[in-house]
C-alpha positions as CSV (number, residue, x, y, z in Angstrom):
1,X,79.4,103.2,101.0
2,X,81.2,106.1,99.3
3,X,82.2,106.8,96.0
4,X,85.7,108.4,95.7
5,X,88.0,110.0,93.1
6,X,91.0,112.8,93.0
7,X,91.3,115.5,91.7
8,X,94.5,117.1,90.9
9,X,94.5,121.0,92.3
10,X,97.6,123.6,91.5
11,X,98.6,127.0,90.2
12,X,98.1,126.1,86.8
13,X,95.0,128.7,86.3
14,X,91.5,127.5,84.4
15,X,89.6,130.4,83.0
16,X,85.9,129.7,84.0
17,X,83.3,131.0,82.3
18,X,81.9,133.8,83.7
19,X,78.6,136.0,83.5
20,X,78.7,140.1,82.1
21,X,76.4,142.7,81.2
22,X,77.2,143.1,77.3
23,X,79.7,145.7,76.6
24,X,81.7,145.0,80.0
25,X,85.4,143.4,79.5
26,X,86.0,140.2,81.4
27,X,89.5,140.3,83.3
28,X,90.8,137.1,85.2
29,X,93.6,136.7,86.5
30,X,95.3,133.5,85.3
31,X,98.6,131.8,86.8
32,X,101.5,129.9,85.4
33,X,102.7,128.2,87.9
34,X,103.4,124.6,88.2
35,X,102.8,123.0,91.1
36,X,100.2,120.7,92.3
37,X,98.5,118.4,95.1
38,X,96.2,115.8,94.4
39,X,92.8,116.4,96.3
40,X,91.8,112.2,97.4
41,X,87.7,112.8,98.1
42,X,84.9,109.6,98.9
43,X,81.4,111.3,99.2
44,X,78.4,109.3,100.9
45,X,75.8,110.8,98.9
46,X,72.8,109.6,100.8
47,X,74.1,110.6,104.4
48,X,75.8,113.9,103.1
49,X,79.1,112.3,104.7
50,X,82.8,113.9,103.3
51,X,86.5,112.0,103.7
52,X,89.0,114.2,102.1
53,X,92.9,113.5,102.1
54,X,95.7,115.5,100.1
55,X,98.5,113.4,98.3
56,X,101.6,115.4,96.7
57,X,100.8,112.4,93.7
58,X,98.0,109.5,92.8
59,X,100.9,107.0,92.9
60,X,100.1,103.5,95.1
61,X,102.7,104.8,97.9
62,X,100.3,107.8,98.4
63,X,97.0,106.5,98.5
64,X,98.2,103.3,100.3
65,X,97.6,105.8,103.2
66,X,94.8,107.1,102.3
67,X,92.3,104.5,102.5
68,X,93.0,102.7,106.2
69,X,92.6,106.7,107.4
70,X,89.4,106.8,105.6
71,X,88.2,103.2,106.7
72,X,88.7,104.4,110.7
73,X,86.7,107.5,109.6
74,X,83.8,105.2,109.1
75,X,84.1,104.2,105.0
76,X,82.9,100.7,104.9
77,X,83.3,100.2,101.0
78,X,83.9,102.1,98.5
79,X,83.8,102.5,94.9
80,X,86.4,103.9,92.3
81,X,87.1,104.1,89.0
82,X,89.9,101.1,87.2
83,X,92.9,104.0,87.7
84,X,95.8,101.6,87.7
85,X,96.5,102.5,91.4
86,X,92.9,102.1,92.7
87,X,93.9,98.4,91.2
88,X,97.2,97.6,93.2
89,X,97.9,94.2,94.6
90,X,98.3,96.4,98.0
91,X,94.7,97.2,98.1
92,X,93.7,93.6,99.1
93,X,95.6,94.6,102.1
94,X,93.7,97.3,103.5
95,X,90.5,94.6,103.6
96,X,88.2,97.4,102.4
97,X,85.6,96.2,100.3
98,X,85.9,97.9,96.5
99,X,83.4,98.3,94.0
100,X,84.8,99.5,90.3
101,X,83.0,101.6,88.5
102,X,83.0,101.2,84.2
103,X,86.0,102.4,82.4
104,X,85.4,106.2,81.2
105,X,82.0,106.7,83.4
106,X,83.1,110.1,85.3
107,X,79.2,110.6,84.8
108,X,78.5,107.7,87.5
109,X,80.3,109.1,90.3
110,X,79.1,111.5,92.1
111,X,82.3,112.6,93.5
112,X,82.7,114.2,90.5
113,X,80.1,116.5,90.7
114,X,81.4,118.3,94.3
115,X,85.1,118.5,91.9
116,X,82.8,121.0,89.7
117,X,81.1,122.9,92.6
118,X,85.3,123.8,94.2
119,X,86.1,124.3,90.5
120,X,83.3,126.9,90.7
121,X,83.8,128.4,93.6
122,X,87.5,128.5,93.2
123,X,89.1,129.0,90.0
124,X,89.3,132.6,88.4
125,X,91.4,133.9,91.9
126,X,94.6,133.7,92.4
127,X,96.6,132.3,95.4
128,X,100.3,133.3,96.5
129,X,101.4,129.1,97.0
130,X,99.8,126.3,96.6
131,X,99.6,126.2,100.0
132,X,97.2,128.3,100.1
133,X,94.6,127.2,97.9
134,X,94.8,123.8,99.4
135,X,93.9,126.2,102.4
136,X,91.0,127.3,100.7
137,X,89.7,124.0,99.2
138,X,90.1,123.0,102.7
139,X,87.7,125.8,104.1
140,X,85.1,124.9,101.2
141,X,84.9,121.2,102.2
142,X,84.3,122.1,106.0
143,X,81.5,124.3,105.2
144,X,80.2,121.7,102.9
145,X,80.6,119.0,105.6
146,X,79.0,121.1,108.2
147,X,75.9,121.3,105.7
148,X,74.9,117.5,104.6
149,X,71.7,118.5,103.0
150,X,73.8,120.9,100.5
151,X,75.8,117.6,99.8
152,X,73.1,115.4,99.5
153,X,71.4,117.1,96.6
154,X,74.7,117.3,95.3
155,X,75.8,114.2,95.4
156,X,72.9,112.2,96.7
157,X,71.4,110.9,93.1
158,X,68.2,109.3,93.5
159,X,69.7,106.3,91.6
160,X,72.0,105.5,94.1
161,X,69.2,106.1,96.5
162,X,67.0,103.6,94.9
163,X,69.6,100.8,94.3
164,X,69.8,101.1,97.8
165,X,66.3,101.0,98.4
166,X,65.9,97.7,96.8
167,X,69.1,96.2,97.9
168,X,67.3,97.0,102.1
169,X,64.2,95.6,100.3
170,X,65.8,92.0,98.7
171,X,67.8,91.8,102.5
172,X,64.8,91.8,104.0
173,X,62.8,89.5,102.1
């Protein structure tokens, strides 16, 4: 099972917070540009497993390919949030099951918490196109996929780990 959001990445700078010795002027750069791509992510927080698409928007037309490529990459369900387009009459299609998280609960996903590790590591620079920060986001995610341990105690909440715990327990019972 893996829990899944987006999260909407372009030029549009964010200045981050950032740590100085006293006295010493904090410069960062910050862009104006407007263009974005939407970063589609479902995290398995107990097997440290990443799926990661990119969508030009969150409308149904995008993500309706976005879930059969993450269903052959081994998603067996997966749970949302109650977006209007994670609700679509075309997602009864894909034969996915879907679990839907409470309205306004960013808290109780844990996909969510890897959007403010890249938001960390990436914001404050700036990047020539979109292109390539997707690039970069990109880069982030493989190193991240190629270390599930870093991922599990990042995403791999010990609530989730114990619903499942007891869900294995009542099945075998």
């Amino acid at each position: 099972m893996a829990w899944a959001d987006e999260m909407r990445v372009g030029l549009m700078g964010m200045v981050r917070r950032v740590w100085s010795p006293r006295g010493v002027k904090v410069r960062q750069r910050l862009q104006l540009t407007r263009q974005w791509r939407w970063l589609c992510l479902a995290v398995d927080g107990r097997s440290g497993k990443l799926w990661w698409s990119w969508t030009t928007d969150v409308k149904q037309d995008s993500l309706v390919r976005v879930l059969p490529a993450w269903q052959q990459g081994g998603v067996e369900a997966l749970v949302w949030d109650n977006a209007p387009s994670h609700r679509a009459a075309w997602l009864r299609e894909v034969k996915l099951p879907l679990l839907f998280q409470p309205p306004y609960a960013p808290e109780l996903n844990p996909a969510e918490r890897l959007f403010e590790e890249l938001r960390r590591a990436l914001e404050g620079q700036g990047y020539a196109t979109i292109d390539d920060k997707v690039a970069a986001i990109d880069a982030e995610l493989d190193r991240w996929e190629a270390d599930p341990d870093r991922v599990r105690r990042l995403a791999g909440w010990d609530w989730i780990t114990a619903a499942f715990a007891h869900l294995s327990q009542e099945n075998a019972a």
